[in-house]
C-alpha positions as CSV (number, residue, x, y, z in Angstrom):
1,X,33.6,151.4,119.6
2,X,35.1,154.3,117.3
3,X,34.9,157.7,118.4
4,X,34.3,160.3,116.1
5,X,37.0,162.5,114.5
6,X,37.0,165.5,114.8
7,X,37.8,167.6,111.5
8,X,36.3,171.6,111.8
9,X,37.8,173.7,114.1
10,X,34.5,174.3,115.7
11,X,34.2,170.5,116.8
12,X,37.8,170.8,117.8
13,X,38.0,173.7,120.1
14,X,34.1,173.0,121.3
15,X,33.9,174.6,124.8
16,X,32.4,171.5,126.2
17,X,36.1,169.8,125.6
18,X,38.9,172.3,125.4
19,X,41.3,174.0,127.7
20,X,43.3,177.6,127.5
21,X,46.9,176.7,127.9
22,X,48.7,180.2,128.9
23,X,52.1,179.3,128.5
24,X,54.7,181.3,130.8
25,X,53.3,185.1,130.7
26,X,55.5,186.1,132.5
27,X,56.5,189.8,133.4
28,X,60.6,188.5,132.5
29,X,59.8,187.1,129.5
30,X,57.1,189.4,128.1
31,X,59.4,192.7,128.4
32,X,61.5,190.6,126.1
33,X,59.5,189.3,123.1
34,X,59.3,191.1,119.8
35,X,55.7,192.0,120.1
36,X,55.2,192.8,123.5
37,X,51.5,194.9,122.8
38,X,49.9,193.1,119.8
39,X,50.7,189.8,121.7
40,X,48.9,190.7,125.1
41,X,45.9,192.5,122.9
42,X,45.6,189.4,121.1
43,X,45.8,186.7,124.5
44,X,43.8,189.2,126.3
45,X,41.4,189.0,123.6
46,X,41.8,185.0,123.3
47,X,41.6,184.7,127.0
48,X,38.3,186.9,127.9
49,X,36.6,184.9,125.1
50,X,37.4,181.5,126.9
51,X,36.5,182.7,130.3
52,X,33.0,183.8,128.6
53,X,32.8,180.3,127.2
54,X,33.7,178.6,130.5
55,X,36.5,177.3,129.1
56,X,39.0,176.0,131.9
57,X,42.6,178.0,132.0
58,X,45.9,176.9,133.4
59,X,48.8,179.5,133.5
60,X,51.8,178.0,133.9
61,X,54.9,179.4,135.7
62,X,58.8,178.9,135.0
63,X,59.1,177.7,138.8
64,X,63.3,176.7,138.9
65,X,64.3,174.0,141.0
66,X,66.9,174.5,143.3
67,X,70.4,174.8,141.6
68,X,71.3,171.2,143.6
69,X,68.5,169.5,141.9
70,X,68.7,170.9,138.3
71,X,70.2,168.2,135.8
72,X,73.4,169.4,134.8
73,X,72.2,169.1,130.8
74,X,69.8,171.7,131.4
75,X,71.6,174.2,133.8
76,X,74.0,173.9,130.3
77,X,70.6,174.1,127.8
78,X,70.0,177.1,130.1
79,X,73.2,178.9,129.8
80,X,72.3,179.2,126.0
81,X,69.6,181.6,127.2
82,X,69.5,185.6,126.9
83,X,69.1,185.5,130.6
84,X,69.9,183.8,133.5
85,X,67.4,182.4,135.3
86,X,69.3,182.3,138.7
87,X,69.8,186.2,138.7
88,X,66.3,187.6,137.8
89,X,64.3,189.3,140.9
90,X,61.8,187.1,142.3
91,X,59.0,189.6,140.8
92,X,59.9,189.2,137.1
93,X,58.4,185.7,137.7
94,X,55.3,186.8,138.4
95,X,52.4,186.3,135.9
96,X,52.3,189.3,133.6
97,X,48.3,188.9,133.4
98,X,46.7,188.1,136.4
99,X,44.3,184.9,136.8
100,X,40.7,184.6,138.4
101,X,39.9,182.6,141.5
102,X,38.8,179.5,139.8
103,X,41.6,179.2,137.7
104,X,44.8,177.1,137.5
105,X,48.3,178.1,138.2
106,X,50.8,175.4,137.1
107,X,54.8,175.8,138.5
108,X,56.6,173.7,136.4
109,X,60.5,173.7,135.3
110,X,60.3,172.3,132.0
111,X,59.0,172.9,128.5
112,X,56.6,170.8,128.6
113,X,53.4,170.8,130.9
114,X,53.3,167.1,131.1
115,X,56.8,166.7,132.8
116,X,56.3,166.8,136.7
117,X,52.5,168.4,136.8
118,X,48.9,166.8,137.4
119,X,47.7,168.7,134.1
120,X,46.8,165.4,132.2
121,X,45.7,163.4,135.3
122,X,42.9,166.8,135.5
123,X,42.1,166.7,131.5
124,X,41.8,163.6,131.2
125,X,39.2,163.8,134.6
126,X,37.3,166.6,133.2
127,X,36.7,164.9,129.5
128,X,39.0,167.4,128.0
129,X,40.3,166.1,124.6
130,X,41.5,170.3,122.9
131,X,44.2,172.1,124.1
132,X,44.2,175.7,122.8
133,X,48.5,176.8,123.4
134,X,49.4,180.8,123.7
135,X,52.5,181.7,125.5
136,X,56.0,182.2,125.6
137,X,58.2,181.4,123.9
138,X,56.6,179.4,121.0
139,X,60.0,177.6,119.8
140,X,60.7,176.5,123.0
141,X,57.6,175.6,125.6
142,X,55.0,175.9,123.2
143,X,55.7,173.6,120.4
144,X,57.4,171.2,123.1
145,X,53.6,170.7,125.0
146,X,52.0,170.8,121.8
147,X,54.3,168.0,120.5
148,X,53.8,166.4,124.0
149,X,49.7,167.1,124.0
150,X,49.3,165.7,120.2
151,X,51.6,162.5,121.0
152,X,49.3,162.0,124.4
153,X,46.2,161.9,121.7
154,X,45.1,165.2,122.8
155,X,44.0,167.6,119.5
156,X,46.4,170.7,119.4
157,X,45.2,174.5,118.4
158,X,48.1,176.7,118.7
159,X,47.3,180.4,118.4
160,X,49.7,182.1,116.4
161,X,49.5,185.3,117.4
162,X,48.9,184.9,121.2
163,X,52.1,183.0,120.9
164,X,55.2,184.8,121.1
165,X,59.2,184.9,121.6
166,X,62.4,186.9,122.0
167,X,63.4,185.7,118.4
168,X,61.1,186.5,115.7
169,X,62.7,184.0,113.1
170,X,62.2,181.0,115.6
171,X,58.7,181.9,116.7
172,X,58.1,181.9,112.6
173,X,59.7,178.7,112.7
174,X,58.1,177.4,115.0
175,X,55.0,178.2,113.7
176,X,55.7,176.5,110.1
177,X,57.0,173.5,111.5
178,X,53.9,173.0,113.8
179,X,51.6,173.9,110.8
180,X,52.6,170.1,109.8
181,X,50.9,168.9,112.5
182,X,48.3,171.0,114.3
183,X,46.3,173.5,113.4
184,X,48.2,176.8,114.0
185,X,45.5,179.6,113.8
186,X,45.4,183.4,114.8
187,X,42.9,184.6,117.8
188,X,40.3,186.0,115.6
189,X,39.7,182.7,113.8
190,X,39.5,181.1,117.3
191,X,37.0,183.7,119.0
192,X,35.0,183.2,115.5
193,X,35.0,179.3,116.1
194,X,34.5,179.4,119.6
């Protein structure tokens, strides 16, 4: 049997199928990012509307494993970093916006959400076939999941302004280069279709 394509963003992001991705608000990285009050206005914004639609959410969390068990490859990946992971106080990994009861906190330690979670295992359970991606940072843990989400068959919105980064040339990047492939939007176009 064929299923049915989806093709307007209102089939794509129908409530009855989509999940809020909140990628990595957290308080270290969101004192760093170039856009620090028009990007939580805007995911705010993105993620009120979803909790009105009953939309499920999952926050994820940069949760490090310990320095023994980290692949040498990414303790180097991670040196390129503005920071270091290893010397941040344990509250600048706490969740810059606060999530509800019912929703889903994710600790993961790598840019995608695929890699060492239950999150498609609980999609796939709940008939979800949308992600909606926001977060930090959007050249980096964004575009990895959405890459991952699109190659899993899921469909991909990426907000482009509830997505942010320290660098505003890769987040622009970013964007452009996942414009080939998903449909990169801003919030108000996704509250309107939602």
């Amino acid at each position: 049997m064929e299923r049915k394509v989806y093709t307007e963003i209102n089939e794509i992001i129908n409530p009855e199928h989509t999940a809020l991705i909140i990628w990595d608000v957290q308080k270290m990285l969101v004192n760093n990012i170039y856009n620090k009050e028009e990007f939580l206005k805007n995911i705010n914004k993105l993620i009120e509307t979803a909790r009105g639609k009953g939309i499920p959410l999952f926050f994820t969390k940069i949760t490090p494993l310990p320095k023994e068990f980290e692949a040498p490859a990414r303790k180097y990946s991670s040196s390129k970093m503005k920071f270091n992971l290893s010397q941040l106080s344990k509250e600048m990994f706490d969740l810059a916006i606060e999530p509800k009861e019912n929703e889903i906190i994710l600790n993961k330690n790598t840019a995608s959400i695929f890699i060492g979670t239950n999150f498609e295992l609980m999609c796939r359970n709940a008939g979800i076939e949308t992600l909606i991606i926001s977060g930090i940072a959007t050249e980096i843990g964004v575009e990895s999941t959405a890459r991952d989400a699109a190659n899993r068959g899921f469909y991909v919105v990426v907000d482009s302004d509830a997505s942010s980064s320290s660098d505003k040339e890769a987040h622009e990047r970013s964007l452009q280069n996942m414009k080939k492939l998903f449909d990169v939007v801003p919030t108000k176009d996704i509250i309107k279709a939602l």
